[in-house]
C-alpha positions in Angstrom: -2.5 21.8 9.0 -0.8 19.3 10.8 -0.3 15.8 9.7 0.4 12.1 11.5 1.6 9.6 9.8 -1.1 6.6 11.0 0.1 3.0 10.9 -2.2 0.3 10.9 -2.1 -3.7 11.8 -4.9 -6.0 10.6 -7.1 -3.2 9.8 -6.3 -1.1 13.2 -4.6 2.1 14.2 -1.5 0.6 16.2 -0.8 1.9 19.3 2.3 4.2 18.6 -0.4 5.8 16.1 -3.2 6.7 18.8 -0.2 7.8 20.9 1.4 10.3 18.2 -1.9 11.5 17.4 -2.9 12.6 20.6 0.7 15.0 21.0 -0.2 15.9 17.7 -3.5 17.0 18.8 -2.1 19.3 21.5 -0.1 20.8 19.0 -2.7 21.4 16.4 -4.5 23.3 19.0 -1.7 25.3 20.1 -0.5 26.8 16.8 -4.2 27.0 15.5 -4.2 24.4 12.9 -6.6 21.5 12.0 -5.2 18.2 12.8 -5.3 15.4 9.7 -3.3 12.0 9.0 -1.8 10.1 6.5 -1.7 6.4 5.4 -0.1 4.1 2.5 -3.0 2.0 0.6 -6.6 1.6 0.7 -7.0 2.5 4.4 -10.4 3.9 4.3 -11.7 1.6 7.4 -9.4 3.9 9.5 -11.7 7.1 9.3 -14.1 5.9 12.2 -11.0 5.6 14.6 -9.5 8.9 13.6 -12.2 10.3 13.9 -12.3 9.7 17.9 -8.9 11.3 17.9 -9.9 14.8 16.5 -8.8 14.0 12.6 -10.6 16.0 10.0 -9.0 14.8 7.2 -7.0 11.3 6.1 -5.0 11.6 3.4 -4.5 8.4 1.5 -1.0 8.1 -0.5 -1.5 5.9 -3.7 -0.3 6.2 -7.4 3.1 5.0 -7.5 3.7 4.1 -3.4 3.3 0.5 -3.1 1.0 -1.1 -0.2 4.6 -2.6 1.3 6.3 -0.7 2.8 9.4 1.0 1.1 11.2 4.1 3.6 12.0 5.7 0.4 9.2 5.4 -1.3 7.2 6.6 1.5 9.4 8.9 2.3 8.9 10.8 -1.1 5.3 10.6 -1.2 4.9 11.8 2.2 7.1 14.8 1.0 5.1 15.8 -1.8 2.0 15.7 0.1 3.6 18.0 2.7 4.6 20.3 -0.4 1.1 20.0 -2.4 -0.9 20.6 1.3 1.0 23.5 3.0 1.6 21.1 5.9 3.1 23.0 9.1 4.4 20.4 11.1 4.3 16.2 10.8 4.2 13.9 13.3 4.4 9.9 13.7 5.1 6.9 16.0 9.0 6.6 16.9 8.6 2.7 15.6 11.2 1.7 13.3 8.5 2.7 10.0 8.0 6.3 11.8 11.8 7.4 12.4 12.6 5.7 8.7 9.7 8.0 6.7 10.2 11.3 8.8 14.2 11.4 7.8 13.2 10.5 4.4 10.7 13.0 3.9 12.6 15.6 5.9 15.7 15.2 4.2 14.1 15.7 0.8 12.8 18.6 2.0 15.9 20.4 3.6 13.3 20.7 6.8 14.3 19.6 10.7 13.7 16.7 12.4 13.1 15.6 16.1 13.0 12.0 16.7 11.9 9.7 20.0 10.4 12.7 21.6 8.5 12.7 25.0 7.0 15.9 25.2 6.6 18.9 22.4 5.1 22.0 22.8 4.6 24.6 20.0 5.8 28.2 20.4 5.7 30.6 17.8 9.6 30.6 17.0 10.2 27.4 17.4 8.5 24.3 19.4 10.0 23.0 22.6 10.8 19.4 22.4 12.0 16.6 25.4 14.0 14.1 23.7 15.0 10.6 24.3 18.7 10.3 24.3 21.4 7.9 24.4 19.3 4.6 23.8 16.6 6.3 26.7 18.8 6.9 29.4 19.3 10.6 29.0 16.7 13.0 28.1 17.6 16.4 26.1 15.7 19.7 25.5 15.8 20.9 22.1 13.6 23.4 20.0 12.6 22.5 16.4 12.7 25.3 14.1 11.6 25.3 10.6 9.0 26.3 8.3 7.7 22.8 8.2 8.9 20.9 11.5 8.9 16.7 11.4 9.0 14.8 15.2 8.3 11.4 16.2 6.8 10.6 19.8 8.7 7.5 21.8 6.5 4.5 22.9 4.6 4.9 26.0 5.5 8.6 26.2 1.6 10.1 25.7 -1.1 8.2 27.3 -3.8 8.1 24.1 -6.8 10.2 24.5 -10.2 10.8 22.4 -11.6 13.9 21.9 -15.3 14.8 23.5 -17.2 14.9 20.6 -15.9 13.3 17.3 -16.3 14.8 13.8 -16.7 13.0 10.2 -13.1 12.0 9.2 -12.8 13.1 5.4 -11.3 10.9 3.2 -9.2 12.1 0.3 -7.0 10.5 -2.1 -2.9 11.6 -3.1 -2.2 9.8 -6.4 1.6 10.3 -5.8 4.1 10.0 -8.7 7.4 8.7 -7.9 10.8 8.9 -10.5 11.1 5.2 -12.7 14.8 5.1 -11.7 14.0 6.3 -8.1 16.9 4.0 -5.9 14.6 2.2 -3.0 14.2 -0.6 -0.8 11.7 -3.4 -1.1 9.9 -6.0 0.8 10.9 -9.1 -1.2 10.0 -11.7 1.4 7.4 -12.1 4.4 7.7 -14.6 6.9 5.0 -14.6 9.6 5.2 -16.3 13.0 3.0 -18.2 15.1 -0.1 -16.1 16.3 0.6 -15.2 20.0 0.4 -11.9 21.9 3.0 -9.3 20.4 6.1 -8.5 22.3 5.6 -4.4 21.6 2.1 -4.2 22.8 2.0 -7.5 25.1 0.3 -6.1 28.9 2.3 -9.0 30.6 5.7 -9.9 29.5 7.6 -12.6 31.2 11.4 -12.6 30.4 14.5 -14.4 31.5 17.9 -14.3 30.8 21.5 -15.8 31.9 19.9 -17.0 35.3 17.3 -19.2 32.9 20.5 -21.3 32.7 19.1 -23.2 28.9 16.8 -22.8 26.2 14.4 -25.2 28.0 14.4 -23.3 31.6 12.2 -20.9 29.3 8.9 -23.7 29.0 8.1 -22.2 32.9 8.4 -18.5 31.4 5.8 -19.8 28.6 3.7 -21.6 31.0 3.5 -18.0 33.3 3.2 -16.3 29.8 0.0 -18.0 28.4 -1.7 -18.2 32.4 -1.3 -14.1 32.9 -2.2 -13.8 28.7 1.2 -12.1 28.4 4.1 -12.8 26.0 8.1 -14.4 26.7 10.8 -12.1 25.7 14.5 -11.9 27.0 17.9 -10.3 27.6 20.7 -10.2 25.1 22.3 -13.2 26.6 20.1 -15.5 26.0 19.5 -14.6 22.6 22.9 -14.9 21.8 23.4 -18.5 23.6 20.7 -19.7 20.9 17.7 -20.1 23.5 15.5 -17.5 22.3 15.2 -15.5 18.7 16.2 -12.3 18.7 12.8 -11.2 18.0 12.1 -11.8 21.8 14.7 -9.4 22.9 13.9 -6.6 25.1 16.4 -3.9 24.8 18.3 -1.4 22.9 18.9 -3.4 20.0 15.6 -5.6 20.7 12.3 -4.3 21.6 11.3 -1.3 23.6 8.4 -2.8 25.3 5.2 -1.3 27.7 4.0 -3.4 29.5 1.8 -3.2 33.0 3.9 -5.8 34.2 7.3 -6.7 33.6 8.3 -9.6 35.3 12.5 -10.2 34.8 13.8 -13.7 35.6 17.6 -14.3 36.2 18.6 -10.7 34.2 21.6 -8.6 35.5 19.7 -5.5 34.1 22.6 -4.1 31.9 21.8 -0.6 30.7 21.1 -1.8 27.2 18.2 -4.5 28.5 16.9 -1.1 30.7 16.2 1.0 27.8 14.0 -1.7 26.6 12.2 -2.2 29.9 12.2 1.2 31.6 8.7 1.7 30.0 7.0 -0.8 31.8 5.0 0.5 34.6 5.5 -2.2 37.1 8.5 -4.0 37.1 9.1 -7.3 39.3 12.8 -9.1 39.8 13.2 -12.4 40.3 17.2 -13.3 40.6 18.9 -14.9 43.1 21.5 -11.6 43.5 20.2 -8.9 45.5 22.6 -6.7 44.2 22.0 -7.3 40.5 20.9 -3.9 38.8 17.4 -4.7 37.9 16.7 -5.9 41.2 17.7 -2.2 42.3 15.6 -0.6 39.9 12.8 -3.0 39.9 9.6 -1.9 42.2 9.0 -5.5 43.2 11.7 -8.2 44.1 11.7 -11.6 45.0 15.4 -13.4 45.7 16.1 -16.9 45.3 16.3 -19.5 42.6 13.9 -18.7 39.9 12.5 -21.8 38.8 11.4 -22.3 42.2 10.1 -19.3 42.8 8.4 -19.7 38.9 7.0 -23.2 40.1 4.9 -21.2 43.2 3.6 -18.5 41.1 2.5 -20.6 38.4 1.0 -23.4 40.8 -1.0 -20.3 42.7 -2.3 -18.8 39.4 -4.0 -22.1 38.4 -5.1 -22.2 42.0 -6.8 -18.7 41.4 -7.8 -19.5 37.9 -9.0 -23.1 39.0 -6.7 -24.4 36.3 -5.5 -28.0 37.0 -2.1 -28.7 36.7 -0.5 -29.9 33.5 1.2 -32.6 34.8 
């Protein structure tokens, strides 16, 4: 069989999940195996949606693996159940969780392991894989061969897809037993921020960066952000001048976002911020520079100052929406 690691948020498959799931679909199919997935906890409620993707089977990892997340912990769990199941190959989302508990799990098991891949497709010696490289800038053809082969799928790489007619999802239970003295990381606190739309899964993001010129040139970005539904993120610069947390940071080192629409206000477009917006499928400049990088790459441009060219969008958005003005 094959196996996905599933992640879930408030009770639903994420995203990255659906997306993984659907390669690992494609796979299944091609080396003749049934597909099934794997979650941490009392995850039951995910069956229906699995279900839709062509899952026969979810394995449900308890005993000794706590609820929170622990990469080691996981990681072991995941690798007996590979061992106790005959699992062929395992697949998961290329989210920070997904790349953590595939190296853990392959390493324990001396098996190979394929991370941020675009495109895989199984051959009998070995599968083909297209890899992300160098932060997203570079892509590299590899093959995966093993006896049990691990590979994550990078965001936005697979559009997801349900199958024609769903089957019952199985539910089984893997009481895992995990060493007392076993070294591992632990969630000891968990801070949650203000409800809003997500950066990672946002359809609109509005982001600014040196060109914003403070942390208050960003209320305009906000303003945009809530009218279009969409969230605020921004470039490296900005977080480091102290005008935006680094959990709004779209880049390498930030979040790999993808969005329908990315609009970038006042950003140079370093390489590092383009690995985190290359994803987006519509990508819209505003910067006074012409010349500026992301103005090259962006499919949409607008040049001149951007709080005035902010000021007309927002103003003919309310028009649209017949929202008065807040002033």
């Amino acid at each position: 069989m094959l196996l996905t690691v599933v992640e879930a948020d408030s009770g639903k498959v994420v995203n990255g999940s659906l997306e993984a799931l659907t390669l690992a679909r494609s796979l299944a199919a091609e080396v003749g195996e049934p597909l099934h997935a794997v979650a941490f906890g009392a995850h039951e409620d995910l069956a229906a949606t699995l279900s839709e993707y062509g899952v026969e089977t979810l394995h449900l990892v308890t005993g000794d693996v706590p609820v929170e997340y622990s990469p080691q912990q996981w990681g072991k769990g995941l690798a007996d159940l590979v061992t106790a199941t005959g699992t062929a190959g395992v697949v998961a989302a290329a989210s920070d969780r997904g790349n953590e508990v595939l190296a853990d799990a392959a390493a324990r098991g001396g098996h190979a392991f394929g991370s941020n891949c675009v495109a895989a497709t199984a051959r009998d010696e070995a599968w083909e894989l297209t890899r992300l490289r160098g932060g997203g800038i570079l892509l590299e053809d590899a093959e995966l061969a093993d006896s049990v082969r691990f590979l994550t799928v990078a965001s936005g790489a697979v559009e997801p897809v349900t199958v024609t007619t769903p089957a019952e999802c199985r539910v089984e239970t893997y009481p895992a037993q995990l060493p007392a003295d076993m070294p591992a990381c632990t969630i000891v606190e968990r801070t949650t921020r203000d409800a809003g739309v997500s950066l990672a899964t946002a359809s609109v993001v509005v982001s600014g960066g040196r060109g914003v010129g403070s942390a208050e040139g960003f209320a305009e970005l906000e303003e945009l952000a809530s009218l279009l539904g969409g969230a605020v993120g921004c470039s490296r610069v900005a977080t480091n001048a102290g005008w935006r947390p680094h959990s709004d940071q779209v880049g390498l080192t930030g979040t790999k976002i993808t969005a329908d629409l990315y609009i970038a206000c006042g950003i140079s477009g370093a390489t590092q911020h383009w690995v985190g917006c290359m994803g987006a499928k519509t990508i819209l400049a505003i910067n006074n520079d012409p010349e500026a990088a992301l103005v090259l790459r962006s499919d949409y441009a607008v040049i001149g100052d951007l709080h005035d060219v902010l000021r007309a969008v927002i103003d003919r958005v309310r028009a649209r929406k017949e929202i008065p003005d807040a002033a």
